[in-house]
N, C-alpha and C positions, 0 to 999 in steps of 0.2 A: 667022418672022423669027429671025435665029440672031445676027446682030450689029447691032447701031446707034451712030451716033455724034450725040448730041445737043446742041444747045450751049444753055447755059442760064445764071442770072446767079450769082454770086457766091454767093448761100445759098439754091438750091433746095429748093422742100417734098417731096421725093418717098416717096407711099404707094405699100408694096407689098401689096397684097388677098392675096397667097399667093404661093407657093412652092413645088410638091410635094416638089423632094429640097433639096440642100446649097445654101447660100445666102453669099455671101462677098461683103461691101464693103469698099472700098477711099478714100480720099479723097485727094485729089490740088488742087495748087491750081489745077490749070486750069478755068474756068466751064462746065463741059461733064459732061455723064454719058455714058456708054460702057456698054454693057450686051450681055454673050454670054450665047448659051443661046434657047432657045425662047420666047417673050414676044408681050405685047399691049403697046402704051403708048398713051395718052391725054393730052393734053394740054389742061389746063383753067384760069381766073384762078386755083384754087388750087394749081396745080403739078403734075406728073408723077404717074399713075396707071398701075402694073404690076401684070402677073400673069404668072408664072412657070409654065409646063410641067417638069418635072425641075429639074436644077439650075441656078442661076444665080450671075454675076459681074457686078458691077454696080465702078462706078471712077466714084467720084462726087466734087464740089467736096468741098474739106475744111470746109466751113462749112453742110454741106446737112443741112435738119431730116425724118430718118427717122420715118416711121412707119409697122411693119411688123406684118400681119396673123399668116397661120398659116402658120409653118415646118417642110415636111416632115422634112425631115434636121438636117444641122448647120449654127448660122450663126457666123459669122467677120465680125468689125466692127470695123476699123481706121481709124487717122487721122481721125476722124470730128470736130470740135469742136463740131458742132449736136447739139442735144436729139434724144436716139434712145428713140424706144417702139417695145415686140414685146409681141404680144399671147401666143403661145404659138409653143414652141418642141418639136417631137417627138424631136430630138436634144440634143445638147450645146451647150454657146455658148462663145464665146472672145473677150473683149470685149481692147482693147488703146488707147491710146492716142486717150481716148477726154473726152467732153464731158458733158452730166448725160445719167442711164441709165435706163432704164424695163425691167425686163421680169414680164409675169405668170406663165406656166406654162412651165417648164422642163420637159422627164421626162428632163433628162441629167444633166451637171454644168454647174456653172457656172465660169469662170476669166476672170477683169478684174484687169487690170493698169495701173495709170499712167492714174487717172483724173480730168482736173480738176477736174469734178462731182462730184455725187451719184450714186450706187447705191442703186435698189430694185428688189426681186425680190418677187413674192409667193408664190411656190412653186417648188422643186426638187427632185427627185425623187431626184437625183444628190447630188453633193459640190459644195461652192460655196468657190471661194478666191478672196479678196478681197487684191489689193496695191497700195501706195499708191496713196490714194482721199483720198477727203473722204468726209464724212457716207454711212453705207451703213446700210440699213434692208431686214431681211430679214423676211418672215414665215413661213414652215416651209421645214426644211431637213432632208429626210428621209435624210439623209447624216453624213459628217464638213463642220466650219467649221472655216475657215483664213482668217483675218483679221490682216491686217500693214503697221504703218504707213500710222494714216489719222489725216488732219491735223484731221476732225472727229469726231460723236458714232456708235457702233456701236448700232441696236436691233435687237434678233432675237426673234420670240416662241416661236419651239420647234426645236431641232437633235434629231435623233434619235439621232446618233452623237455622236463626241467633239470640242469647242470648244478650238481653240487661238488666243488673242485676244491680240497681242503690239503693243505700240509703237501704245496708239490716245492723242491728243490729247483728245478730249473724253468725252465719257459714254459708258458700257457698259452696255447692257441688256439681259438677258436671261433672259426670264419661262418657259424650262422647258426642261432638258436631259435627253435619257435616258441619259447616260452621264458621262466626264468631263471637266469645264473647267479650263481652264488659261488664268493671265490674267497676262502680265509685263509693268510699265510704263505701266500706265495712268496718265494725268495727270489725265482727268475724277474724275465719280463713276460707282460703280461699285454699281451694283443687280443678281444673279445670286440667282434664287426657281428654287425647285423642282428641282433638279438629283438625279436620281436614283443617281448614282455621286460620284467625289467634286471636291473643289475646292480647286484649287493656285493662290494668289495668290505672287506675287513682284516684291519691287521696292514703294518707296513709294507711298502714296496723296496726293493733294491735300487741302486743307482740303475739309470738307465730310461728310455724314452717308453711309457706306458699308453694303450689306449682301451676307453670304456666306447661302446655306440651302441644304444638301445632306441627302439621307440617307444619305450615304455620311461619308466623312472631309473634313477641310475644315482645307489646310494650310496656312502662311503664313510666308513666307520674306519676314523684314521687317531695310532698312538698321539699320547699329548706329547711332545717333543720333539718327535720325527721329522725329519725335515721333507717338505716337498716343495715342488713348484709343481701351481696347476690352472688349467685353461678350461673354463666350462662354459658349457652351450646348451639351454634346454627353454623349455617351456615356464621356466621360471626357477628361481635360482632360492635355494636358501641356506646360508653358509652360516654354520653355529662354530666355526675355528677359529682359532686368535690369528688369521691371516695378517699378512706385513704387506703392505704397498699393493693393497689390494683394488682393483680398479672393478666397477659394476657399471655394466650402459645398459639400459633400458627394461632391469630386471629380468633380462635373457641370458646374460653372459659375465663373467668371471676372470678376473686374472687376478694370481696372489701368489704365493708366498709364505714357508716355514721355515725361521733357520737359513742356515746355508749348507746347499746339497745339492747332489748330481740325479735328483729320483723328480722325473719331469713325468704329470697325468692330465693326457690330455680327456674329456671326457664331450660327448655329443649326445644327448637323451633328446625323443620327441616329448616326453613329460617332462616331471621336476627334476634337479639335480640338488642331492641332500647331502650338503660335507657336516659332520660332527663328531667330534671325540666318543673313541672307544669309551662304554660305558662302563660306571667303574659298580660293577656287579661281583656280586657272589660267584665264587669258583666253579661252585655245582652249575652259575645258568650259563655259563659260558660255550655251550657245548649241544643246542637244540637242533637233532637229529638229522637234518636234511630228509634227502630220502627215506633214512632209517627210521624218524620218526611218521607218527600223523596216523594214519586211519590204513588198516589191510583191514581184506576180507580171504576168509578161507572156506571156499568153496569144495562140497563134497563131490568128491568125483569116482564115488563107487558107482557099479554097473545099472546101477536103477537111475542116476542120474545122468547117463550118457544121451539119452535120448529124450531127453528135456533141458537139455542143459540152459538154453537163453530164458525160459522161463524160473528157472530156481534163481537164477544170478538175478533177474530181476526184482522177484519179490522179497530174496535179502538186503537187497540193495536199498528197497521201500523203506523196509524194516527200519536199517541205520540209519538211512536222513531224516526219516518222521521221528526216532529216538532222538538224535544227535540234536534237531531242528528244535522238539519240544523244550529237552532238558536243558540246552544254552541257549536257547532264548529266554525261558523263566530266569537266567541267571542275569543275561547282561544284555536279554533286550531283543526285540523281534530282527532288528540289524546284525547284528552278531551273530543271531541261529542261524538267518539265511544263508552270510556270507561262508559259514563253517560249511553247511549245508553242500552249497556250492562245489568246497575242497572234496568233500566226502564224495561227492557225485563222480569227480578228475576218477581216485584213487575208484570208485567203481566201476570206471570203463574199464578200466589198466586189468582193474581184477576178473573180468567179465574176459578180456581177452585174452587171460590166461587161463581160464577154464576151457575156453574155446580150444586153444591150442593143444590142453593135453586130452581133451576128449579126441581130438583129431589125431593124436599120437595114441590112444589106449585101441581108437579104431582101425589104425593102420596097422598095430601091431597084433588086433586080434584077426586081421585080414580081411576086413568089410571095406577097408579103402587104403589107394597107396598115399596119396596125401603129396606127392614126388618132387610135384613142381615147385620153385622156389621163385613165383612170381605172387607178390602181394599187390594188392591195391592202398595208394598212402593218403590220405588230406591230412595237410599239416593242422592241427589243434589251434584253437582259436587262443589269444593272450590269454594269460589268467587276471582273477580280480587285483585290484590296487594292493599292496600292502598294507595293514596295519600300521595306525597312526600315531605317535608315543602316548598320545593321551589313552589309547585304548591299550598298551604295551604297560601303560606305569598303571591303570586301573586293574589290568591281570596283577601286576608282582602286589598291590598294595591289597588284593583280595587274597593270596596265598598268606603276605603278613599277617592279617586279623583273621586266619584260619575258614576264611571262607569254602575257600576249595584247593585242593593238594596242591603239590607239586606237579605229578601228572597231568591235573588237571591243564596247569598251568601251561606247560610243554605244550602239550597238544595245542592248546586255542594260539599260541604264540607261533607254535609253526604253521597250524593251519592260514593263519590270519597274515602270513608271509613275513616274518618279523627277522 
């Protein structure tokens, strides 16, 4: 059967048992599901029963409750305002405009956008970006997190790569990162343990008991008026705040004082700990990309390159560091190329294993491999380099003033350089 047109009521249940390739829903207000592609369906008091041959499209009521087994390729789930569960997913997902969210095993990325519900993932093997959502609870994210604008609380219990956590409403948890966090605007509280690189707060906290713990550096770019009370612990301390009753022993440790307030941050870094007022910058730099900025590569993944693919990822990969290396080191110095160099290197494994993954998806689905298993092999990524230091932060903005080099420019060296 290749098409059917089925009519159904208002908020149908429909399980799908499987899927072998690419899998795309759609919601539509009409009381009907529509379904292309090769398929079984059953029809029972508990609602529509599919299974899928290759790919399928499925155009279902916008109020219908999914619940979907094991997805060969990639799923696409739109429009959808009923409760959707996926058991495992062998591709990527693309969640969009969407109601509360279920899914267990990703081996892609993850990307939801504009969700009324909740979000829970228990695994992704990929990168997971989260935008306006409500409540989102993730348990390992063997990637980069990108989380923005959610109206409730964020839990995560392990990111492998680097957490960029912006504009959340309620609590922020996050019990172990191997690299670094970056948190602006949080209104909850705010619990971050075990962070193997370092950790950039920005923007007030709420009343309430706060904690920071990195072995790396752990910095804090806090309002001039805001009241805090806070307790620091690191490899050396340097506090540029108009702190009150501030007490320093042994240039290891901190206790002080903003104001009078209920917003207590306690903070433990293996490196330095840097409290200093939010900079008082231009509107446009307030806003340097996280994830979304810095360095992609787009690798070509038509059929002549399926079967070289580690080799073309490498030799473009040359290409960018030996450009990137030359052209900002003549600018601002053989230290500056390297360490960009460096960034550029991160962002070309990440790109390298996403080549990897969808030739293994182009090859499963032309039938040369099933690809089925959803067991990976993980090493957690080594820290990343130190941050950028203001003297090299205020020689970028002072080089965009006397029109040295753009704005762009400027962006890029400023995220790369972890700023």
């Amino acid at each position: 059967m290749s098409k059917e047109h089925i009519p159904t009521g208002k908020a149908p249940h429909i399980f799908l048992d499987s899927c072998d390739g690419d899998l795309v829903i759609r919601g539509r207000p009409e009381p009907a599901l529509q379904v292309k592609g090769e398929f079984e369906v059953t029809e029972s008091d508990k609602g529509y029963h599919l299974t899928g041959h290759g790919g399928l499209t499925l155009i279902a009521p916008a109020d219908a409750i999914l619940t979907i087994g094991d997805v060969g390729g990639d799923l696409v789930v739109k429009h959808v305002a009923g409760f959707c569960h996926v058991d495992q997913v062998h591709g990527d997902v693309a969640l969009t405009d969407l109601g509360q969210v279920e899914l267990g095993v990703v081996n892609g990325d993850v990307s939801a956008r504009h969700l009324r519900g909740s979000l829970a993932v228990d695994q992704t093997h990929g990168d997971a970006q989260v935008r306006n959502a409500a409540a989102v609870t993730l348990g390992t994210v063997h990637s980069d997190l990108v989380a923005r604008h959610l109206s409730g609380a964020l839990t995560v219990g392990e990111v492998s790569g680097d957490a960029d956590l912006r504009h959340v409403d309620g609590d922020v948890v996050l019990s172990c990162g191997h690299r670094d966090v970056n948190l602006t605007n949080v209104n909850g509280i705010v619990t971050v343990t075990d962070v193997h690189g370092d950790i950039r707060l920005r923007g007030r906290l709420g009343q309430g008991d706060h904690s920071l713990q990195a072995q790396g550096d752990v910095v804090v770019r806090w309002p001039a008026g805001a009241p805090l009370n806070v307790t620091a612990t690191g490899a050396r301390i340097d506090n540029r705040l108009p702190l009150e009753d501030a007490v320093a022993k042994n240039g290891g440790s901190l206790v002080g004082r903003l104001g009078q307030g209920e917003t207590h941050l306690m903070i433990n870094a293996g490196g330095r700990v840097v409290l200093r007022e939010v900079e008082m910058v231009d509107e446009k730099w307030g806003d340097f990309g996280g994830a979304e900025a810095g360095f992609d590569f787009e690798i070509d993944m038509g059929p002549m390159a399926m079967g070289n693919i580690g080799a073309r990822v490498e030799a473009e990969v040359n290409q960018h560091i030996a450009r990137v290396t030359q052209d900002l080191g003549a600018k601002f110095g053989a230290n500056f190329g390297q360490r960009i160099a460096e960034q550029v290197a991160r962002k070309a494994e990440k790109a390298a294993e996403r080549a990897e993954r969808a030739a293994e998806r182009a090859r499963r689905r032309s039938g040369d491999a099933r690809g089925r298993a959803g067991v990976f092999d993980f090493t957690a990524p080594p820290a990343p380099p130190k941050p950028a230091s203001m003297e090299e932060q205020l020689k970028i903005l002072k080089m965009v003033e006397t029109g040295k080099i753009t704005p762009e420019e400027a962006n890029m060296l400023l995220e790369a350089l972890g700023s």
